[in-house]
MIRO-830406 format. One record per residue: residue in one letter; x, y, z of N, C-alpha, C in turn. Coordinates in steps of 0.05 Angstrom, whole numbers. Layout:
<nodes>
  loro   neast  nnorth     nup  caeast  canorth    caup   ceast  cnorth     cup
     a       X       Y       Z       X        Y       Z       X       Y       Z
...
</nodes>
This chain:
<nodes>
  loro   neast  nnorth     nup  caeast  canorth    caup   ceast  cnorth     cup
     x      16     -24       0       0        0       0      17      25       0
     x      45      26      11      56       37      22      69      58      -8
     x      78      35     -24      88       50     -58      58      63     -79
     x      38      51     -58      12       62     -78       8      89     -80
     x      12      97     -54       4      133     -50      40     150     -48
     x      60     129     -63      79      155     -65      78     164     -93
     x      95     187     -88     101      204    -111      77     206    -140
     x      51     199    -123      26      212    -137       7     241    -137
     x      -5     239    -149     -22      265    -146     -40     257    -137
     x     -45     274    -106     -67      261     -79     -87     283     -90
     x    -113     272     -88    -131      298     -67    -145     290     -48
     x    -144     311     -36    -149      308       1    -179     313      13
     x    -193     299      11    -218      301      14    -230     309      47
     x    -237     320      65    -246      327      76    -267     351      86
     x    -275     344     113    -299      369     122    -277     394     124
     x    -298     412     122    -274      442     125    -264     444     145
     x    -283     444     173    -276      432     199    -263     421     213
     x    -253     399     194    -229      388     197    -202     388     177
     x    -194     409     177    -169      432     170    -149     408     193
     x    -147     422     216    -124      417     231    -125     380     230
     x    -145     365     230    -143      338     228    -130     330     213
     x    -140     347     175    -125      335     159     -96     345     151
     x     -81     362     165     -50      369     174     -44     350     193
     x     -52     340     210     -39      312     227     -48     292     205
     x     -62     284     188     -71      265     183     -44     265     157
     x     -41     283     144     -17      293     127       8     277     143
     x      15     290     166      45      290     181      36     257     186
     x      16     243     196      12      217     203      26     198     175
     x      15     210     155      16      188     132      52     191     125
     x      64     210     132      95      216     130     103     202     144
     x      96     199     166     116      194     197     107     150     187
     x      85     148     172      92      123     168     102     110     143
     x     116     128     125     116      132     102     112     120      84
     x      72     132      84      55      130      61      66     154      39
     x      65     170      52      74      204      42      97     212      43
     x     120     212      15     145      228      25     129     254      22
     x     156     269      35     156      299      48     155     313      10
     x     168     300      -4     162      306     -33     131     312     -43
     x     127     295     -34      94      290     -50      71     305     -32
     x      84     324     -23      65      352     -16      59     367     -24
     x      73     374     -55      65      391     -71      44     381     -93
     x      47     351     -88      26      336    -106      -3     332     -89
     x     -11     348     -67     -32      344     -53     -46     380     -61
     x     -69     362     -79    -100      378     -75    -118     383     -61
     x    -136     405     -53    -167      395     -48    -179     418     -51
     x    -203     414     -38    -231      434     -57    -224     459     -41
     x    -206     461     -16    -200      478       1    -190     502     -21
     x    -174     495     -39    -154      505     -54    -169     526     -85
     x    -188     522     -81    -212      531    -103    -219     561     -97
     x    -218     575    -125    -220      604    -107    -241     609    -114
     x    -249     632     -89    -278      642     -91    -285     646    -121
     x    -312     647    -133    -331      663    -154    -328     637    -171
     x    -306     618    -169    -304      600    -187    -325     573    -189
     x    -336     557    -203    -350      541    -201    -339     516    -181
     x    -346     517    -163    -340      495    -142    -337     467    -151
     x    -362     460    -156    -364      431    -166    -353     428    -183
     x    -344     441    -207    -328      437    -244    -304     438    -228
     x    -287     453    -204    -262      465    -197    -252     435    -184
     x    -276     424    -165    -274      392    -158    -266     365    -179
     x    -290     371    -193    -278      353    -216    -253     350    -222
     x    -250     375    -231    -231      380    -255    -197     376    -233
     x    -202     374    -210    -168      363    -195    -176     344    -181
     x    -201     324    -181    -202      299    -176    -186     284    -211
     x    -197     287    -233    -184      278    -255    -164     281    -267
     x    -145     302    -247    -122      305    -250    -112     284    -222
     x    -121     278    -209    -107      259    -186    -115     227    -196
     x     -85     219    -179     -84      193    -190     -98     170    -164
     x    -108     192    -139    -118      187    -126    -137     191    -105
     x    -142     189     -86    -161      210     -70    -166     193     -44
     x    -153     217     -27    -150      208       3    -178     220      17
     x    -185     203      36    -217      219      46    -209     214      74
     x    -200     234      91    -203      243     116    -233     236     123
     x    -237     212     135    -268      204     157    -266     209     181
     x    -291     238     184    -300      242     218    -326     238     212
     x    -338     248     240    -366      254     248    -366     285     228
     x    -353     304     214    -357      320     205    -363     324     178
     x    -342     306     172    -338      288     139    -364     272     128
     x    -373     257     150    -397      241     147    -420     263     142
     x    -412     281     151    -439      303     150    -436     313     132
     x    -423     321     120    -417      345      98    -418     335      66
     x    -438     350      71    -458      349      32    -428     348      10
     x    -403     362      12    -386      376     -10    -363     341      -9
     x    -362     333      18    -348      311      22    -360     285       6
     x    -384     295      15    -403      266      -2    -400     260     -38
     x    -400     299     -46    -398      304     -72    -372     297     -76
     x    -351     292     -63    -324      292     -72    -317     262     -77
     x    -332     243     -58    -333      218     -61    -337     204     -87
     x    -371     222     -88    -390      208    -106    -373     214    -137
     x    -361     231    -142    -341      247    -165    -324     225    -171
     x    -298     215    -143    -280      198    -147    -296     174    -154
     x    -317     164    -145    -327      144    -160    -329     149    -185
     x    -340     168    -190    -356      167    -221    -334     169    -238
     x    -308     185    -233    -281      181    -244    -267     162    -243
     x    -274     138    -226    -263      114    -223    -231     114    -210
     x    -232     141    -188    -201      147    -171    -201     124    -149
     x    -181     108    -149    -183       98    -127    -180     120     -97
     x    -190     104     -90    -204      122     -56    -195     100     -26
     x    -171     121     -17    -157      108      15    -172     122      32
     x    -188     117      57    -193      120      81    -180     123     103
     x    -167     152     100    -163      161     134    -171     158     149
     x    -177     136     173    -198      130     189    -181     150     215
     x    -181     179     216    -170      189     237    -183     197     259
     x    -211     201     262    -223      213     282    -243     181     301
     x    -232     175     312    -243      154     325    -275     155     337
     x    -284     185     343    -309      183     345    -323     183     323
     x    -321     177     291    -333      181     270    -346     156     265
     x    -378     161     251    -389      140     246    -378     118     225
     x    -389      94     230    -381       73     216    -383      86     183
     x    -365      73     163    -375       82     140    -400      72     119
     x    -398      90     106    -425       80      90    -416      57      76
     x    -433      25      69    -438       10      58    -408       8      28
     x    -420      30      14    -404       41     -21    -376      48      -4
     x    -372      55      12    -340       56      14    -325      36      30
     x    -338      13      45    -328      -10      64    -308     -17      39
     x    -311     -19      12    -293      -35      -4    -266     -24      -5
     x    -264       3      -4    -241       10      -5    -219       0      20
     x    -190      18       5    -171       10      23    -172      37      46
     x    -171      28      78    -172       37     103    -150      46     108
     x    -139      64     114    -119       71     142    -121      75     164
     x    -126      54     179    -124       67     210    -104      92     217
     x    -106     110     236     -94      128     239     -99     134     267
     x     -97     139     295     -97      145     314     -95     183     304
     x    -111     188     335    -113      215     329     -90     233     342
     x     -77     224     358     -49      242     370     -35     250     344
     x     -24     274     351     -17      295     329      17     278     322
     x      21     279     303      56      259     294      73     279     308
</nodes>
């Protein structure tokens, strides 16, 4: 798993909310090196989209430039409509999709993503 997410183009799927999670969740995947310190410039997400611009086309369009797509899972992530849209996208683009399982109080996942590949991650900061 470990050569799957190097030296690719990630995007980083999470709730907005969880900003500071997904910067530990970043330093987590280094410190077990999923992530060289290189392949930080190859990390996207919808965070990165600037205002007035079409959100959803701005999503697309750097999910199909990634060769992959990391999804940060909380209780916040599970809630959030733009997370769901970011999913439902990497499916429809056929990105393979790794599970940050970093927030330990987060609900079980939905059914459509049990298939993918998991990362456990503990939540103490690396």
């Amino acid at each position: 798993m470990e050569k799957a997410l190097m030296n690719k183009q990630v995007f980083l799927s999470y709730a907005f909310t969880d900003r500071d999670l997904a910067q530990t969740t970043i330093r987590k995947l280094q410190s077990k090196g999923v992530l060289k310190s290189e392949a930080l410039e190859n990390i996207d997400s919808a965070q990165t989209i600037s205002f007035g611009g079409d959100i959803r086309e701005g999503i697309k369009e750097r999910i199909q430039k990634s060769d992959i797509v990391i999804l940060i899972w909380s209780k916040d992530a599970a809630r959030s409509p733009w997370v769901q849209y970011e999913v439902g996208m990497a499916q429809a683009l056929e990105r393979p999709i790794f599970i940050a399982r970093a927030d330990k109080s987060a609900p079980d996942l939905p059914a459509e993503l049990n298939e993918n590949q998991i990362i456990e991650l503990d939540t103490e900061p690396a």
